[in-house]
C-alpha positions as CSV (number, residue, x, y, z in Angstrom):
1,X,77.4,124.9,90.1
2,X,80.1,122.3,89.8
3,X,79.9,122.3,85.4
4,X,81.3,118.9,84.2
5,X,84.6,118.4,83.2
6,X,85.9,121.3,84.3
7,X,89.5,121.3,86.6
8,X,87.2,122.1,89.5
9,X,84.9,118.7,88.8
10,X,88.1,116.7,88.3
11,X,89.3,118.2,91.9
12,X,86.1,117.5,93.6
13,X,85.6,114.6,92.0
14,X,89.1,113.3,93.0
15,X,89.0,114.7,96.4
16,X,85.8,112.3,97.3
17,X,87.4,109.5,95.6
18,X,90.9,109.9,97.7
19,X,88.3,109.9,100.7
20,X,86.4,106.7,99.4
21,X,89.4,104.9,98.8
22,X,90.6,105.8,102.7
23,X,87.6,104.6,104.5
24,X,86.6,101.3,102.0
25,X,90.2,100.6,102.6
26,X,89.5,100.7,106.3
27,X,85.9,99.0,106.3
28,X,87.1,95.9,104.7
29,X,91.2,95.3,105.9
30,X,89.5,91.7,108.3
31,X,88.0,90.2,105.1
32,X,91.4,88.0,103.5
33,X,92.4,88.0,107.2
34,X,89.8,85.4,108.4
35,X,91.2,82.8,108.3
36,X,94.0,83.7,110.1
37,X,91.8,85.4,112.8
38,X,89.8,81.8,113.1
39,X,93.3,80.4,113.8
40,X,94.7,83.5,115.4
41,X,91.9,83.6,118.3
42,X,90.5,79.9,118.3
43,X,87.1,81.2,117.1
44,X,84.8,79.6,114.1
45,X,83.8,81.2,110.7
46,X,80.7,83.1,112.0
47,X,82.8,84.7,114.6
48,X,85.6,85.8,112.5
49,X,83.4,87.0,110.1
50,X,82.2,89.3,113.1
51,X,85.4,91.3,112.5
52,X,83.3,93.0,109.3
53,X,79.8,92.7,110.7
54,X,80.4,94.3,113.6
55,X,81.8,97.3,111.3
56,X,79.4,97.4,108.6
57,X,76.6,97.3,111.4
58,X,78.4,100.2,113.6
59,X,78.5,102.6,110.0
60,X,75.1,101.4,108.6
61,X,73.6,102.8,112.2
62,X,76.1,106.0,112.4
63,X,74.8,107.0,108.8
64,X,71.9,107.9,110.1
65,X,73.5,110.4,112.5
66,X,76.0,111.8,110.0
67,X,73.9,112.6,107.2
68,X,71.5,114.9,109.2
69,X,74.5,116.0,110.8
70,X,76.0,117.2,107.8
71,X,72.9,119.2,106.9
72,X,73.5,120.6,109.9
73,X,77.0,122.1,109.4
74,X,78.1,121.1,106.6
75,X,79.5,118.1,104.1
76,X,83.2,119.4,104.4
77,X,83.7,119.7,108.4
78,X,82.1,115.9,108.9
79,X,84.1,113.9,106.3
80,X,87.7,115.8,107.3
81,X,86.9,115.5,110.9
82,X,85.8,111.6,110.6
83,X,88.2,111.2,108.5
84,X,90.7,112.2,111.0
85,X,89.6,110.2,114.1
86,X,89.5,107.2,111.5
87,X,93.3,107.3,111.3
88,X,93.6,107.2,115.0
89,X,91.5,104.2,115.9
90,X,93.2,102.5,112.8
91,X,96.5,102.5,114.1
92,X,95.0,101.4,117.5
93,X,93.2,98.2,116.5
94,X,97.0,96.9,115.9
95,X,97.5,96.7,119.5
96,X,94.1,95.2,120.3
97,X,94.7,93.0,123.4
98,X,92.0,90.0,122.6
99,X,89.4,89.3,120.1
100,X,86.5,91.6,122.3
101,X,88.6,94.4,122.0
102,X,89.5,94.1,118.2
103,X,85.5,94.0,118.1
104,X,85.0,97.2,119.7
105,X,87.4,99.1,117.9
106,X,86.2,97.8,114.5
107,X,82.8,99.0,115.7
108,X,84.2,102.4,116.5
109,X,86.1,102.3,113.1
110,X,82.6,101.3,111.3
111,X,81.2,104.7,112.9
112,X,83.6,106.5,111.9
113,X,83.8,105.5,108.4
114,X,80.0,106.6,108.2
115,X,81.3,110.4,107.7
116,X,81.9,110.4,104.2
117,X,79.5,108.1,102.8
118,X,76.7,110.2,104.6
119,X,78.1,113.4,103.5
120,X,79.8,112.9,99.5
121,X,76.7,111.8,97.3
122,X,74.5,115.3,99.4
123,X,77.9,117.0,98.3
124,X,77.5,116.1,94.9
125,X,73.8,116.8,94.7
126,X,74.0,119.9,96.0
127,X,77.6,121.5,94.3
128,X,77.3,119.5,90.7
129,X,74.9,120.3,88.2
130,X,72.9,117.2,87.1
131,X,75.0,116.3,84.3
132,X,77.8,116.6,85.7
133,X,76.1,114.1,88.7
134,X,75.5,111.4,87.2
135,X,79.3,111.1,86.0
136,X,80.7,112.1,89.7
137,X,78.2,109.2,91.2
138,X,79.7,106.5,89.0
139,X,83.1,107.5,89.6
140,X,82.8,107.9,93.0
141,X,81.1,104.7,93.4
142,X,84.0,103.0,91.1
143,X,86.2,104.4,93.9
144,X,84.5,102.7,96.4
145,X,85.6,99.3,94.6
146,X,89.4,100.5,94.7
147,X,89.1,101.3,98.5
148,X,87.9,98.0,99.2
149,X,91.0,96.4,96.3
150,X,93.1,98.5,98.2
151,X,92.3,97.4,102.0
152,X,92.0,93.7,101.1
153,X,95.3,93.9,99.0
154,X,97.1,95.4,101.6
155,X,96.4,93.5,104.9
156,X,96.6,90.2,102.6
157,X,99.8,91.0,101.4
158,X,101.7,92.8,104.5
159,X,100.1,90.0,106.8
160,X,101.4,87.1,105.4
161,X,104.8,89.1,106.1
162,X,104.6,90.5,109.2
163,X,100.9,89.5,111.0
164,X,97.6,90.8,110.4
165,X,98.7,93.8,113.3
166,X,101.0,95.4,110.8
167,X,98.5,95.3,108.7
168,X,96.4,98.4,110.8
169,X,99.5,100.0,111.1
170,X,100.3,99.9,107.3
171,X,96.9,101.1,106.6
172,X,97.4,104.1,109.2
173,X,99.8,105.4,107.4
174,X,97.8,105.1,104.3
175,X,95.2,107.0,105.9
176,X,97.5,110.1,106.6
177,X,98.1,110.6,102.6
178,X,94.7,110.4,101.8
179,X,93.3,113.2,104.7
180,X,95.9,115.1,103.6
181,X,95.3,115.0,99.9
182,X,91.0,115.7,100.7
183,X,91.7,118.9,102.9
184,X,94.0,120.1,100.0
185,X,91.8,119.1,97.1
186,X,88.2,119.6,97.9
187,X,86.6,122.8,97.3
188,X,84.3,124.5,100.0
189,X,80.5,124.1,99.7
190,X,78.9,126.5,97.8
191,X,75.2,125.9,97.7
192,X,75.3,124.2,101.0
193,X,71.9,125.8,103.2
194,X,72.3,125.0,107.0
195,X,69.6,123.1,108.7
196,X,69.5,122.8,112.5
197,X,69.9,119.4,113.6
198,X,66.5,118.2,115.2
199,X,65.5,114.4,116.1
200,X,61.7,115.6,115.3
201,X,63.2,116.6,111.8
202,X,65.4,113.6,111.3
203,X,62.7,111.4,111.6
204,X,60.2,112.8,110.4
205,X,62.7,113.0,106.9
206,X,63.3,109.6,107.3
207,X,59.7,108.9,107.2
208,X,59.0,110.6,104.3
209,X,61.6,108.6,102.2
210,X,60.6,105.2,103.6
211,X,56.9,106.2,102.6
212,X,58.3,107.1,99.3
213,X,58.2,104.3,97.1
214,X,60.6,104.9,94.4
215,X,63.7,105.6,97.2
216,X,62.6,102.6,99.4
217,X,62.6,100.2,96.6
218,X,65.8,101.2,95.4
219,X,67.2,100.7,98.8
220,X,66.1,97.4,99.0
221,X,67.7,97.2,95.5
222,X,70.8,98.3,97.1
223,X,70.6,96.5,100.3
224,X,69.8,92.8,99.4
225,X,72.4,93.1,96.2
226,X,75.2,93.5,99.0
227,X,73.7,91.5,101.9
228,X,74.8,88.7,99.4
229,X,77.6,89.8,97.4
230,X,80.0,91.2,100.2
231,X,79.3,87.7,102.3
232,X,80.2,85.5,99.2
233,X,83.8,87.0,99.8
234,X,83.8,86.3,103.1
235,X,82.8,82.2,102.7
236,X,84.7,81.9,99.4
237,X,88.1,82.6,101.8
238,X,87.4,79.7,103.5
239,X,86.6,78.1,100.2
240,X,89.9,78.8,99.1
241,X,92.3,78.6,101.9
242,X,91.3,74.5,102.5
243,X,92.6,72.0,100.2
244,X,92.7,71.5,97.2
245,X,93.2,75.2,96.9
246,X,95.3,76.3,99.9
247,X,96.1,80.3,99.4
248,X,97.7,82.1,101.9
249,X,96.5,85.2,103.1
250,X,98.5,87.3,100.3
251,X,96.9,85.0,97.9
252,X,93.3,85.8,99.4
253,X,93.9,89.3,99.3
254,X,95.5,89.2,95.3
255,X,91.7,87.6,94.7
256,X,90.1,90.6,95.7
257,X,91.3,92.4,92.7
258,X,88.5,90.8,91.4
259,X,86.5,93.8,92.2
260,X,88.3,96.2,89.5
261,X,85.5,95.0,86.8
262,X,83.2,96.7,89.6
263,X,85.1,100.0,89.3
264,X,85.0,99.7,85.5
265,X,81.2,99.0,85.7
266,X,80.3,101.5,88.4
267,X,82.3,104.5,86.2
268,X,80.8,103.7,82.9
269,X,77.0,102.8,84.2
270,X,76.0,106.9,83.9
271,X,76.8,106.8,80.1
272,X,75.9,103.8,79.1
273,X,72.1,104.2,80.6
274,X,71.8,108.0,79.2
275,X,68.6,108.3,77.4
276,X,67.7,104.8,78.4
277,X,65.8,102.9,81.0
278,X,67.8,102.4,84.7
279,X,65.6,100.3,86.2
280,X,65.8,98.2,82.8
281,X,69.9,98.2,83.2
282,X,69.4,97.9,86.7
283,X,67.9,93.8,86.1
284,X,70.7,93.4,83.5
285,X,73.2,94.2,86.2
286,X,71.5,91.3,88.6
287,X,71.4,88.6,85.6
288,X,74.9,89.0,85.3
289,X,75.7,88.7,89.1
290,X,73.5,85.7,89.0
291,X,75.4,84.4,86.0
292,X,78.6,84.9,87.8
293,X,77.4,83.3,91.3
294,X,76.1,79.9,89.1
295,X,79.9,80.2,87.1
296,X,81.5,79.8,90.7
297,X,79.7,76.0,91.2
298,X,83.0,75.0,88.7
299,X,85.9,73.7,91.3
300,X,88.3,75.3,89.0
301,X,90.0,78.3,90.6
302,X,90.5,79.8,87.2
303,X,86.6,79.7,86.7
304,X,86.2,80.8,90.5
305,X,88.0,84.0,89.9
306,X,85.9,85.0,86.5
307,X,82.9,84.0,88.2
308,X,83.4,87.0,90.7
309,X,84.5,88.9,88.0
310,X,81.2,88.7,86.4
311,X,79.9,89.2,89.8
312,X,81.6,92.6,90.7
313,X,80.5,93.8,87.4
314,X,76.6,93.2,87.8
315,X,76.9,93.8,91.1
316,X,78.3,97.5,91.2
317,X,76.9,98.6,88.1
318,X,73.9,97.9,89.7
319,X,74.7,99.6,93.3
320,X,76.0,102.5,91.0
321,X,72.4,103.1,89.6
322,X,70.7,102.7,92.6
323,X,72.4,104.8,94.2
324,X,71.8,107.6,91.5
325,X,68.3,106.7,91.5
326,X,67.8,107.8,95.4
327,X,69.8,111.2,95.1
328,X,67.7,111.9,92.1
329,X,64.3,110.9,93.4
330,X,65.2,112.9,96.9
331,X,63.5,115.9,96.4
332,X,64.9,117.4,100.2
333,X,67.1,116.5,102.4
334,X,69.2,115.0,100.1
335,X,71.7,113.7,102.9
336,X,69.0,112.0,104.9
337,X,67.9,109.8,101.9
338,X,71.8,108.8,100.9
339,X,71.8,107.7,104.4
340,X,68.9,105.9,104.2
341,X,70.1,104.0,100.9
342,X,73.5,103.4,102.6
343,X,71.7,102.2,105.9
344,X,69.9,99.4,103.6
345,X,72.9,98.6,101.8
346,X,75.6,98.0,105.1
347,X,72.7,96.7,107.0
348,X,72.9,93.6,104.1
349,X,76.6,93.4,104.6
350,X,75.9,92.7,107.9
351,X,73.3,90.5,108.2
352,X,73.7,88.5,105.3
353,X,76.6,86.3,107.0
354,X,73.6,85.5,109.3
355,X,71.3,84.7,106.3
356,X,74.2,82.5,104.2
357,X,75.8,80.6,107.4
358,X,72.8,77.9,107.6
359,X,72.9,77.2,103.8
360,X,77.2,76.9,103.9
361,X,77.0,74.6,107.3
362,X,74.0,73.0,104.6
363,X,76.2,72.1,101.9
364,X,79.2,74.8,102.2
365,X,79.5,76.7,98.6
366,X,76.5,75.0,96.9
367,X,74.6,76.2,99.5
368,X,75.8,79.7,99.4
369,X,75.0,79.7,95.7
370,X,71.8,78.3,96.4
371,X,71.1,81.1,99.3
372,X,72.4,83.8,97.0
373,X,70.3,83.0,94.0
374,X,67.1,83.2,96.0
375,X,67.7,86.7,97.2
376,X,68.9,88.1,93.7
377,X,65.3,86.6,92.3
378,X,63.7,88.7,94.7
379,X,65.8,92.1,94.0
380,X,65.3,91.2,90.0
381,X,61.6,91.4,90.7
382,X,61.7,94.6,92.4
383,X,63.5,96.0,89.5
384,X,60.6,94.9,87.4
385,X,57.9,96.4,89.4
386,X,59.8,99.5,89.9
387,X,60.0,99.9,86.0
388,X,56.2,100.5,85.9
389,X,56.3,103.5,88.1
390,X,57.5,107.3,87.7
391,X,56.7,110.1,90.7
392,X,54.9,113.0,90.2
393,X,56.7,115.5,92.3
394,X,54.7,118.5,94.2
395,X,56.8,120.5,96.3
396,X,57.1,118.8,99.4
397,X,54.8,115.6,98.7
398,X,55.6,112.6,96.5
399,X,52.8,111.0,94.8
400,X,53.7,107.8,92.6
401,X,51.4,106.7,89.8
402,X,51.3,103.2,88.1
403,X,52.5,103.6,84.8
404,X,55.0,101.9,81.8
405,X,58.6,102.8,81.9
């Protein structure tokens, strides 16, 4: 196994996190563009936000399909071949004809990008040993946070110079580096075991998560965290594009880099919850997201910008744990229940515009706030009653007593 911080963890490691960069780049390029798509196509807020739904939904669905996939024939072959096809339909979308068709092929990008999300955390599980885990989770997940800096910076800044097409073709060429740079960097499975792809055996490992408490909590952890804090983005450009703030589109993508305290929080979370309780830092991660959302009522953009901040940290250190806490709680079919957890969480990407745009038509940002504070109550909760349970394992069956942390 993968021993930690040895040149062949750094590689892996790195390897996963070029690939996480590439498709988070890709998953989130429409969201400091909305604006300028609401002007671009005559269309309102909900429908421009449609741009990242419409992705979000196509990958949360696709993970599903890749992850069994992958246990089929393997973790490398799905992520380089996704990955691939990715920097195809990116560099089409620039020469999207009308709105519909910009939709399609953002749904086809979505799907696409569901390769190596479904396939990296089974990789890790499988090739790392569990020390070494923990550590390649956070920083992986930290990656995750750049690929999403990197997308938003990009198509914010190259748009405002050339139009929110160059923007696709930029990122195309992006995408190229990054394939290359995984097929050189990471190392072959080792202790991958083949299993034959059967629907029968898909669901029925789906079933057996969902009916496993201590994974389907933590993927409603996951999953209402992000139905909120991806969709704050989304109605705080709006926010600040009107008076009295008026950015531009660079401007809305420079505000993104208030994700990096996310990347921070999500590499460190591992080490700073050793020997301790993660459901415990789990709820701490939540208070400070709601701390941040409540910092954002302030119509200062100085306060605005340290409000999500504060949010990004809670937030991904947070995801980071949750995420930990499904590959470790997975007893089989590891890939199936990282797809599970990832299902939950895009699934909350995409229907949380949904669940947000009645409370901003309400009272615009207060509402949001409002909105958002009720959800995070109810994911606080579950962290709370998931601290008073621990699973008994027994080969194949999972059975969960009632018990302190």
């Amino acid at each position: 196994m993968i021993q930690c911080n040895t040149p062949k963890f750094w590689y892996a490691t790195l390897a996963l996190c070029i690939g996480s960069v590439m498709v988070f780049s890709n998953l989130y390029i429409t969201q400091p563009l909305l604006p300028v798509l609401r002007a671009d196509f005559d269309i309102d807020s909900l429908e421009a936000s449609l741009s990242l739904s419409v992705a979000t939904l196509s990958m949360g669905v696709c993970l599903l399909f890749f992850g069994p996939l992958s246990d089929a024939i393997g973790r490398r072959v799905v992520i380089l071949f996704t990955l691939l096809l990715l920097c195809l339909v990116t560099v089409a979308t620039a020469f999207a004809a009308d709105y519909t068709s910009l939709l399609i092929l953002r749904c086809i990008q979505g799907a696409l990008i569901a390769g190596l999300p479904a396939a990296a955390l089974a990789y890790m599980g499988e090739e790392f040993e569990s020390k070494a885990l923990l550590l390649a989770v956070g920083i992986y997940i930290g990656a995750n946070t750049l690929g999403g800096v990197a997308g938003r910076l990009i198509s914010g800044l190259v748009a405002a110079e050339w139009g929110w097409r160059s923007s696709f073709l930029f990122l195309g060429a992006f995408d190229l580096v990054c394939l290359f740079l995984v097929f050189r960097m990471m190392p072959a499975s080792q202790r991958f075991v083949a299993r034959p792809f059967r629907f029968h055996q898909v669901r029925n490992d789906l079933m057996l998560h969902l009916r496993n408490p201590m994974i389907l909590a933590a993927c409603f952890i996951g999953g209402l965290n992000f139905f909120i804090f991806v969709n704050q983005y989304s109605y705080i450009t709006f926010v600040l594009a009107d008076e009295p703030y008026g950015l531009s589109s660079d401007w809305l993508g420079l505000f993104f880099l208030t994700y990096l305290t996310g990347t921070l929080a999500a590499s460190i979370s591992g080490r700073l919850v050793k020997n301790r309780s993660q459901t415990g830092a789990m709820g701490v991660g939540i208070v400070i997201f709601m701390a941040g959302t409540l910092l954002t009522l302030i119509p200062n953009l100085i306060v605005i910008i340290a409000g999500f901040f504060i949010n990004a940290l809670g937030f991904f250190f947070t995801h980071s744990l949750a995420a930990g806490w499904v590959t470790s709680h997975a007893q089989w079919a590891r890939a199936s229940a990282t797809s599970l957890y990832l299902m939950f969480y895009y699934a909350g990407a995409t229907l949380g515009g949904f669940y947000l745009e009645p409370f901003w038509r309400w009272a615009e940002w207060e509402g949001v706030v409002t909105g958002s504070l009720l959800i995070l109550s109810i994911t606080f909760s579950i962290t709370l009653w998931l601290g008073r349970r621990r699973p008994v394992f027994d080969g194949y069956s999972s059975v969960v007593k009632t018990m302190p942390d």
